[in-house]
N, C-alpha and C positions, 0 to 999 in steps of 0.2 A: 608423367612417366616416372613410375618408383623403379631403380636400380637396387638392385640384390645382392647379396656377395658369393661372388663364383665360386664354384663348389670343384676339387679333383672327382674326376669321374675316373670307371675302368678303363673307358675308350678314350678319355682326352682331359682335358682342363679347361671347365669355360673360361672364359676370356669377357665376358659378357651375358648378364641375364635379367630382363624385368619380368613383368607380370604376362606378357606375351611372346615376348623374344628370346633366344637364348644362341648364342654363339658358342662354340666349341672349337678348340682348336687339337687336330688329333695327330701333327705332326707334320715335318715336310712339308712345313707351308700349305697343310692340307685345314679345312672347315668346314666346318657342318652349324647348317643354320635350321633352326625349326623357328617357325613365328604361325601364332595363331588369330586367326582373323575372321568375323563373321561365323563361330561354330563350324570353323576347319582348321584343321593343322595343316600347315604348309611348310616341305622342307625341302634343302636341297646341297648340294656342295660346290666347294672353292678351290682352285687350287691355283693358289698365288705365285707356286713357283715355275709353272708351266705359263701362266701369263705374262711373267719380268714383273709382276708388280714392286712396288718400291716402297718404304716408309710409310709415307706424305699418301700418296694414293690409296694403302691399305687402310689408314686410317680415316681417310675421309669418304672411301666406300660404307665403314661401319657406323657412320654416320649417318651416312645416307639412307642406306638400310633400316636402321632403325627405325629413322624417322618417315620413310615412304616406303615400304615395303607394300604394307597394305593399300596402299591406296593404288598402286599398279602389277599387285598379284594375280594372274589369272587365273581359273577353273585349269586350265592349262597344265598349269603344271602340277606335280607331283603332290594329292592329299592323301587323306589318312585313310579316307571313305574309298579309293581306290583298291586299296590293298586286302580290303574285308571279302576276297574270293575264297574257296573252299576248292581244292584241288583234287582231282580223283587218282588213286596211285596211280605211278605207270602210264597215266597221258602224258600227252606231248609237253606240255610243260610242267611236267614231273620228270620226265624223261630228262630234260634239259636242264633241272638244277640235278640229276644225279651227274652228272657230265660236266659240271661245274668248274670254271678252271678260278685261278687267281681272283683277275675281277670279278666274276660274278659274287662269289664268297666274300669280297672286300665291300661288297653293295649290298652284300643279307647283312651282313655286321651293321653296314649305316644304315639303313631300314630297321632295324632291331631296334639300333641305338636313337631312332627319332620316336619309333611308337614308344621307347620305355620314358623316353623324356616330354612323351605329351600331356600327360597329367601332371608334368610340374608346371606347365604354362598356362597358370592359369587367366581367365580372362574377367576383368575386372570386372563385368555385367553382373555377374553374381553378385557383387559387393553395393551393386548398384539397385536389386531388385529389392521391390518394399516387401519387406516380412509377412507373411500371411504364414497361420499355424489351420488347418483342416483336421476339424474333428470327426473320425470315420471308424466307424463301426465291425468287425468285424463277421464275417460271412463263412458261414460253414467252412471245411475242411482247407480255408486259408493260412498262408505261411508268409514269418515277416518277411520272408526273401521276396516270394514274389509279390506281396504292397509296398514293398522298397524301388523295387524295378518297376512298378507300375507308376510308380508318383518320385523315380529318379531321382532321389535321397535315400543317404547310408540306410542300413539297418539301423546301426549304433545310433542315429538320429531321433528315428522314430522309438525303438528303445528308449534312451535316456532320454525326451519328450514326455515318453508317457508312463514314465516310474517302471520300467519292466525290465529284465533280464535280457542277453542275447538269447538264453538256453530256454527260456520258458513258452510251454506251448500255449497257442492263441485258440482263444474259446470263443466259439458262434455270439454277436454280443457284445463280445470286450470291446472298449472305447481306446483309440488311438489316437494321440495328438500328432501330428503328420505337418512339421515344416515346411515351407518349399526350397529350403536351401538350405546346404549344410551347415549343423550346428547344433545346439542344444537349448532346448527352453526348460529353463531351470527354474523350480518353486522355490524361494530363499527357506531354510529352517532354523530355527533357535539357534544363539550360537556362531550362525553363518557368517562371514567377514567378505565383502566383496574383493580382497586383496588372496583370501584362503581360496574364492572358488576360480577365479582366475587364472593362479599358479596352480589348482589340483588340474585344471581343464586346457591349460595354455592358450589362455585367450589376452589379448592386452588391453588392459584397464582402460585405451582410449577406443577402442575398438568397440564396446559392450554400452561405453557412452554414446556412441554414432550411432550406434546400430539403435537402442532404446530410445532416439529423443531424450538421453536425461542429461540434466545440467549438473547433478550430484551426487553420486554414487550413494554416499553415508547416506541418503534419504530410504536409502529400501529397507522393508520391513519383512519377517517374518511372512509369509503366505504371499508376496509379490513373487510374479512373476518378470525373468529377463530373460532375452534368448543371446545367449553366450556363442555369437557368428566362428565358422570353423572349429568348435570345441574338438578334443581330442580325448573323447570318450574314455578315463582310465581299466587298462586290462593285465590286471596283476598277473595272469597267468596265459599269456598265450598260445593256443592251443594248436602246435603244428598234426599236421595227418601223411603218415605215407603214402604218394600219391597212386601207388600202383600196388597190388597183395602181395606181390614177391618180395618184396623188402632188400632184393639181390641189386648190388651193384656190380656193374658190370667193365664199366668205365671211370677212375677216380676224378675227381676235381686238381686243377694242375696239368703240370706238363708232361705233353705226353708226343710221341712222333708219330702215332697211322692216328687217320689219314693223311695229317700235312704233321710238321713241327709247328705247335704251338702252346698255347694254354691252354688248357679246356675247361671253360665258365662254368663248368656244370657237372652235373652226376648224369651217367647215363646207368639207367634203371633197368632191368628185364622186366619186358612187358611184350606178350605177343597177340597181339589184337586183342587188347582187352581193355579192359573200364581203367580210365585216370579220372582219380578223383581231386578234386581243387583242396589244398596243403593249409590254408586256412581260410573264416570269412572273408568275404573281399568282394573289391565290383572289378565283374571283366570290362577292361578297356583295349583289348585287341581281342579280335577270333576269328583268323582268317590264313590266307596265303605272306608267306615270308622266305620266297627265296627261299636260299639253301637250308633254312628251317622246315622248312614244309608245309603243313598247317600246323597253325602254332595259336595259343590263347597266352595272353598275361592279364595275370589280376592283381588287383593292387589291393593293400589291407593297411592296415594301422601301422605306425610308427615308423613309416615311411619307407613298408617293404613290397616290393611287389616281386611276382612266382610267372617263371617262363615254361611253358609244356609244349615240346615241340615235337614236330613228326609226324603226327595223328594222322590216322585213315578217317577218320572222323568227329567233326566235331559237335557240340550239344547245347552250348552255350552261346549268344551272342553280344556284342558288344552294349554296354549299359545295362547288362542282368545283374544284378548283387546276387550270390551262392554262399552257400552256406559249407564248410570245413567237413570234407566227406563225401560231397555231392559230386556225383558223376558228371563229367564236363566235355570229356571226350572220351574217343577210343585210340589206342595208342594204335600204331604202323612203321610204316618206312617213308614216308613224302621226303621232297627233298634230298640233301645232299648225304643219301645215308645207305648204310652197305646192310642192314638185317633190321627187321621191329623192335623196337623199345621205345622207351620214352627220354628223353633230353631234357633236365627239371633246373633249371635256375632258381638262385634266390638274389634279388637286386634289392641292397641296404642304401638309401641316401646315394643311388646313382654307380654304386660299385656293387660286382658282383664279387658274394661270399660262400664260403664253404656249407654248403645247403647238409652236411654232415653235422655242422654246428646244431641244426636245430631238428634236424627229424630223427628219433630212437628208433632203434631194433633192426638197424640196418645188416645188411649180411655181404660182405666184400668177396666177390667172387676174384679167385687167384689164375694167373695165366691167363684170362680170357682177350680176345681181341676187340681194344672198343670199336665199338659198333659207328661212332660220330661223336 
């Protein structure tokens, strides 16, 4: 069990995190646990102040935990595969998060806040699985998004695998080297230093040796190939998209008083039943029912950002799809805890949500309006 270093988050400050576990503490003696096990997230909360817990017992709960969680988690309780429903407005449990009091809204928040923390937990079987590269062919009117999602590795993967661009279109023909895990299989070039593509890729020198069988890095030569595990494919220009044509805000990011007193994580967009398109490349790993969100999709992209789209009448996209910057993913509504249609666009950096103004141009701030959620 490798321990990590706790990260401040919007909603809390771990307190604990390995490669499967992550503890959270969100205040008030209040905790939120997500541990992953067997290809499910499992989460749930604590409230140690409501139990008397003390010192001595708190810490030897997270002990305990840690170390047996999975071994007596059941199907039982609350996963991630649960959550993946699609709500129709205006039924009864639509009805019901519009009527949302306190708690329910304090349980979409921690429902939010475990789906957006389950692609950090990652599970070590990846790291475990022997490298095989699939040399596949491409077939007429095909796109890398969908041989990404068909064989569950990045795009950027399969890209930088097989010398090619994100932008460049795929011809009936063309030859794709197709990892089964994330990373990069990298051809060394003249020049190349194993210390230079390490630091361009952030990959760690001991990591590239495990991973290759090699006992000596200085041994690579010009035309070797190594697959460089977790590479972080460089993108000098990331390309964000506004997710809806209005470009109207409606609602600022910050603090605001309707519908309750609080912060609002997000921009809300003028969108009235119409096409939301995904803000940039990325794989959706949520698309489904979220409480007071409504139906909601997040995807995750590079550099450690992932995009929240919530409220949809409908959605397009499903969990494990990689999409392409542009691409129609849903239709925006009202689901959830919400007073008129629009869209609810988050942007979550390293676990904190930021001002999503920072990165999408041309926006247009509508004045006096009432946010919508």
């Amino acid at each position: 069990m490798i321990f990590k270093k706790p990260r401040q988050l919007t909603a809390g400050k771990e307190i604990l995190r390995t490669d499967n576990f992550t503890l959270i503490y969100l205040g008030a003696f209040h905790f939120h646990y997500s541990f992953y096990f067997r290809g499910n997230l499992y989460h749930g909360n604590l409230d140690f102040r409501r139990r008397k817990f003390r010192v001595i017992p708190l810490v030897a709960s997270v002990i305990f935990m840690v170390l047996f969680l999975g071994i007596w988690m059941s199907p039982s309780n609350a996963s991630m595969e649960s959550a993946s429903t699609e709500v129709t407005e205006n039924d009864s449990e639509d009805l019901k998060a519009k009527k949302g009091d306190e708690k329910f809204l304090e349980e979409s928040e921690k429902a939010k806040l475990t789906i957006l923390m389950a692609n950090e937990i990652k599970s070590a079987s990846d790291k475990k699985k022997q490298l095989k590269v699939v040399t596949y062919k491409v077939k007429r009117n095909e796109t890398l998004s969908e041989i990404a999602t068909r064989y569950k590795v990045s795009m950027e993967s399969i890209a930088g695998s097989s010398s090619i661009n994100l932008e460049d279109t795929l011809y009936p023909g063309q030859i794709l080297q197709i990892p089964n895990k994330q990373g990069l299989l990298y051809k060394f070039k003249a020049g190349d230093t194993v210390a230079k593509v390490a630091s361009l890729y952030k990959v760690n020198l001991d990591e590239i040796l495990e991973e290759n069988k090699l006992d000596d890095l200085d041994i690579l030569r010009p035309g070797q190939k190594v697959f460089l595990p977790g590479a972080v494919i460089p993108d000098p220009a990331p390309k964000w998209v506004v997710p809806v044509t209005s470009h109207i805000v409606t609602s600022n990011y910050g603090w605001r008083t309707f519908p309750q007193h609080k912060f609002h994580e997000a921009l809300d967009l003028k969108a009235n039943y119409e096409a939301v398109m995904a803000a940039r490349n990325g794989k959706v790993v949520f698309s489904g029912w979220m409480g007071g969100y409504g139906n909601a999709i997040v995807i995750e992209h590079n550099d450690d950002f992932k995009t929240l789209y919530a409220h949809n009448s409908r959605l397009n996209v499903k969990r494990g799809d990689y999409v392409v910057g542009g691409k129609k993913i849903a239709t925006s509504g009202c689901t959830g805890y919400c007073f008129g249609p629009h869209l609810h666009f988050e942007v979550i950096h390293k676990g904190k949500s930021v001002n999503p103004g920072k990165y999408l141009k041309g926006l247009s701030y509508k004045r006096g309006s009432k946010p919508n959620h």
